[in-house]
KEVO-953094 format. One record per atom (N, C-alpha, C, O): residue in one letter; x, y, z; residue number from 0. Coordinates in steps of 0.02 Angstrom, whole numbers. Last residue first. Layout:
BEGIN
{site "A",{X,Y,Z},NUM}
...
! end
This chain:
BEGIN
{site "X",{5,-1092,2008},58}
{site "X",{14,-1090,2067},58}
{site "X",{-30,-1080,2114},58}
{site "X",{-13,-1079,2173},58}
{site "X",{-28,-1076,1866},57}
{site "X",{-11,-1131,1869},57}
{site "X",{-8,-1137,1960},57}
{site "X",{-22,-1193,1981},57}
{site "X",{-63,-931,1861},56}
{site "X",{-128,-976,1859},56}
{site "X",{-107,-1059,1877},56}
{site "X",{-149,-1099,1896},56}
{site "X",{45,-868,1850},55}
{site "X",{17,-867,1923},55}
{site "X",{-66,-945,1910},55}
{site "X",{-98,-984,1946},55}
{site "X",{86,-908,1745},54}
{site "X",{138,-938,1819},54}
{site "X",{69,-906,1862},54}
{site "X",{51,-938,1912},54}
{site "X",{12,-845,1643},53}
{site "X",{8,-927,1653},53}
{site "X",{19,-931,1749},53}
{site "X",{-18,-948,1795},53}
{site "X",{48,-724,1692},52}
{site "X",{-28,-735,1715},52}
{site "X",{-21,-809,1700},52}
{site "X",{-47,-844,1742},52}
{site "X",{183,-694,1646},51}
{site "X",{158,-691,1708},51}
{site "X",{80,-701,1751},51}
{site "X",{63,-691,1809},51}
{site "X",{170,-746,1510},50}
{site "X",{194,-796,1564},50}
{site "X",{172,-755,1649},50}
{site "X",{152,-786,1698},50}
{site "X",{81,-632,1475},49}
{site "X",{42,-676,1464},49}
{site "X",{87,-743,1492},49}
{site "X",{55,-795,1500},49}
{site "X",{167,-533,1495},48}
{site "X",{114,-520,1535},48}
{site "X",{66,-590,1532},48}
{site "X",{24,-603,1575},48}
{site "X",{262,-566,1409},47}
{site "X",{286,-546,1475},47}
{site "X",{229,-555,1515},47}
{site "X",{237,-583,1570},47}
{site "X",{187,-571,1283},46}
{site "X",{207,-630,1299},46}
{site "X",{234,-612,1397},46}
{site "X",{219,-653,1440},46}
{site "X",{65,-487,1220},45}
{site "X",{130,-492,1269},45}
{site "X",{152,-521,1284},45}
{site "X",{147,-506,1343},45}
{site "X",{-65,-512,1157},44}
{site "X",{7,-543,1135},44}
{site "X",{73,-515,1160},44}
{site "X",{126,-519,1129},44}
{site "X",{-157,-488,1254},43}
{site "X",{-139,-439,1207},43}
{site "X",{-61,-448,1158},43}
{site "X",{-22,-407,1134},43}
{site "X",{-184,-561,1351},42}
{site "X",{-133,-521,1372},42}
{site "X",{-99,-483,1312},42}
{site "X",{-44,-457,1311},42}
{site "X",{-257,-673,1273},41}
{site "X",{-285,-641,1353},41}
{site "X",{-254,-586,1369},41}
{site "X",{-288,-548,1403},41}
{site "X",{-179,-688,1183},40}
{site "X",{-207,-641,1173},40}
{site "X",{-260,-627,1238},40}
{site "X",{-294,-576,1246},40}
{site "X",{-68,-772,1262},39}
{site "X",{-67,-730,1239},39}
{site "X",{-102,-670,1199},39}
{site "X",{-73,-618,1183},39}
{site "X",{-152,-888,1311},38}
{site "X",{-125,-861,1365},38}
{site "X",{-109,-775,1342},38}
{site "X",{-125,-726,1377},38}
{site "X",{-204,-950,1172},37}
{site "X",{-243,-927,1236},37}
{site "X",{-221,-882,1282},37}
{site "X",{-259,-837,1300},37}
{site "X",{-67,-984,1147},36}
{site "X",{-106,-938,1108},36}
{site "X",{-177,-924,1141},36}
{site "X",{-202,-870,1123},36}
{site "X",{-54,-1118,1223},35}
{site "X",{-6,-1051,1241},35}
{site "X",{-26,-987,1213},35}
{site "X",{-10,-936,1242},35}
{site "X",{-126,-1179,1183},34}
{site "X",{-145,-1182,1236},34}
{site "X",{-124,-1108,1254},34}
{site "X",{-153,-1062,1281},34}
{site "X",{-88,-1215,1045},33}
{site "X",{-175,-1163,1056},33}
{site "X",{-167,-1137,1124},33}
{site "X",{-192,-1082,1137},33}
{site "X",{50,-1263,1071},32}
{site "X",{26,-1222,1034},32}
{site "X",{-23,-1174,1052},32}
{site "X",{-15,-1116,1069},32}
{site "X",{103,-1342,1216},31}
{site "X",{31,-1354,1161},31}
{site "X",{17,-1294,1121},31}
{site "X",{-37,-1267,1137},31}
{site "X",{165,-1365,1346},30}
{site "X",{171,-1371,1264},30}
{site "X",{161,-1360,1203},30}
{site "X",{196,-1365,1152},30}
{site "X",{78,-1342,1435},29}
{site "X",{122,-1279,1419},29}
{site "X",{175,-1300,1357},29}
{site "X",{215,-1263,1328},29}
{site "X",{16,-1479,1459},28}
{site "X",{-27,-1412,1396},28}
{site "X",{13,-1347,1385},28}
{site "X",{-4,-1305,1344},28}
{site "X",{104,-1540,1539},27}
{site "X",{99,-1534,1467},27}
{site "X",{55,-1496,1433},27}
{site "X",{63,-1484,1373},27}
{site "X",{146,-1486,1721},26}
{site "X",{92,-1475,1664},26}
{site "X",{110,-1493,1597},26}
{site "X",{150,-1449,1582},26}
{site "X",{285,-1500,1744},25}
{site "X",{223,-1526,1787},25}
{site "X",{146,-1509,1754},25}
{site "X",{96,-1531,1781},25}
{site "X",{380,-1499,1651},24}
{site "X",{365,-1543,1690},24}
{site "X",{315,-1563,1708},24}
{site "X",{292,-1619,1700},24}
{site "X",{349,-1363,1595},23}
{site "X",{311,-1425,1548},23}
{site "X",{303,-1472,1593},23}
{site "X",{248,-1499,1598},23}
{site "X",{395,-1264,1666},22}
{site "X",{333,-1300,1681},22}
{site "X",{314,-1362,1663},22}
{site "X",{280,-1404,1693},22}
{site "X",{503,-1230,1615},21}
{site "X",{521,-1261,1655},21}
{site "X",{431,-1306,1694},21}
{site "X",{421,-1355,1730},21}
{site "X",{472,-1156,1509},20}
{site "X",{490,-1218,1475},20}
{site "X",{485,-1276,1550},20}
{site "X",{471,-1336,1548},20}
{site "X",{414,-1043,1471},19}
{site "X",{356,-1069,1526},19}
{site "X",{410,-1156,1524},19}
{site "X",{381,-1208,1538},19}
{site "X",{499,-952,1391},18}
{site "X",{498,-956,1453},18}
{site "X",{474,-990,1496},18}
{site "X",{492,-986,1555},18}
{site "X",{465,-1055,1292},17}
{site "X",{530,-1048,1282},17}
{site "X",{520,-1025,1374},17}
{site "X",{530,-1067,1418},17}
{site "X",{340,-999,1268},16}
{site "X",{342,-1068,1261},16}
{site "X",{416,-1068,1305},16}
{site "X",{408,-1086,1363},16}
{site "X",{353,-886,1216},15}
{site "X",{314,-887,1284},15}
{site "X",{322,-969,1308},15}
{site "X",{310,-990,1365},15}
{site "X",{417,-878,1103},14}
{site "X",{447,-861,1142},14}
{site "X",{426,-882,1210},14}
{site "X",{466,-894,1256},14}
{site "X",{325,-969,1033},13}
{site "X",{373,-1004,1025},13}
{site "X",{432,-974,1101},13}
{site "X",{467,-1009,1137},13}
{site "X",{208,-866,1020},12}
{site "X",{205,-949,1043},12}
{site "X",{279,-972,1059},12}
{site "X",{283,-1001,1114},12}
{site "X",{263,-779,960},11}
{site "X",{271,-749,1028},11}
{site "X",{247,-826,1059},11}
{site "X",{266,-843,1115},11}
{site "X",{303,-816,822},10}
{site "X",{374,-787,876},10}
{site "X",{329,-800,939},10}
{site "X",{357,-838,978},10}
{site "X",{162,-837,797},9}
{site "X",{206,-904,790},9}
{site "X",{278,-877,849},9}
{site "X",{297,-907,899},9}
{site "X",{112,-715,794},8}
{site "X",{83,-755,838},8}
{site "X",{123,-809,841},8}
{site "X",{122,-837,896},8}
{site "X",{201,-656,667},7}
{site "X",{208,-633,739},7}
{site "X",{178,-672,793},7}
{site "X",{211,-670,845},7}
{site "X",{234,-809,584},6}
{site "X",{214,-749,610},6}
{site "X",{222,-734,654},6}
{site "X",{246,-770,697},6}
{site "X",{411,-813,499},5}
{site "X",{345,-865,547},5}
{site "X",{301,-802,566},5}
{site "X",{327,-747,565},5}
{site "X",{441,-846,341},4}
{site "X",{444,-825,406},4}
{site "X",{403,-840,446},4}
{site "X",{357,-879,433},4}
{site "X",{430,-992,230},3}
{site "X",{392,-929,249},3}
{site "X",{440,-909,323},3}
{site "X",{471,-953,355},3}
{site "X",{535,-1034,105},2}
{site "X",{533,-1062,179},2}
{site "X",{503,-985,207},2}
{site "X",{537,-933,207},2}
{site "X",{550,-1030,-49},1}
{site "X",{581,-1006,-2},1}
{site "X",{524,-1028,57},1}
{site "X",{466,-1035,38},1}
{site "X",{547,-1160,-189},0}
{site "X",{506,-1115,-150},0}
{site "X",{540,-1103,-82},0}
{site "X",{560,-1152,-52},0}
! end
């Protein structure tokens, strides 16, 4: 059995993840799967719009 692609909500977890990486330091929920899938349909699965509203919420 072939190995699924990931979904589009899985890319944009993984991408938004990828930018917020430098946070994890000081927060671990910018780890967290659900956490980051919160951030992104707040922002319509933009991931651009949905790190630029984490970073401001982290500051």
């Amino acid at each position: 059995m072939a190995d699924r692609a990931p979904t589009p909500a899985e890319l944009a977890i993984q991408q938004l993840k990828e930018a917020l990486k430098d946070l994890v330091e000081v927060r671990r929920d910018f780890e967290d799967d659900l956490f980051l899938l919160r951030w992104l349909k707040a922002r319509n699965m933009d991931v651009k719009k949905a790190e630029k509203m984490a970073r401001g919420w982290h500051h």
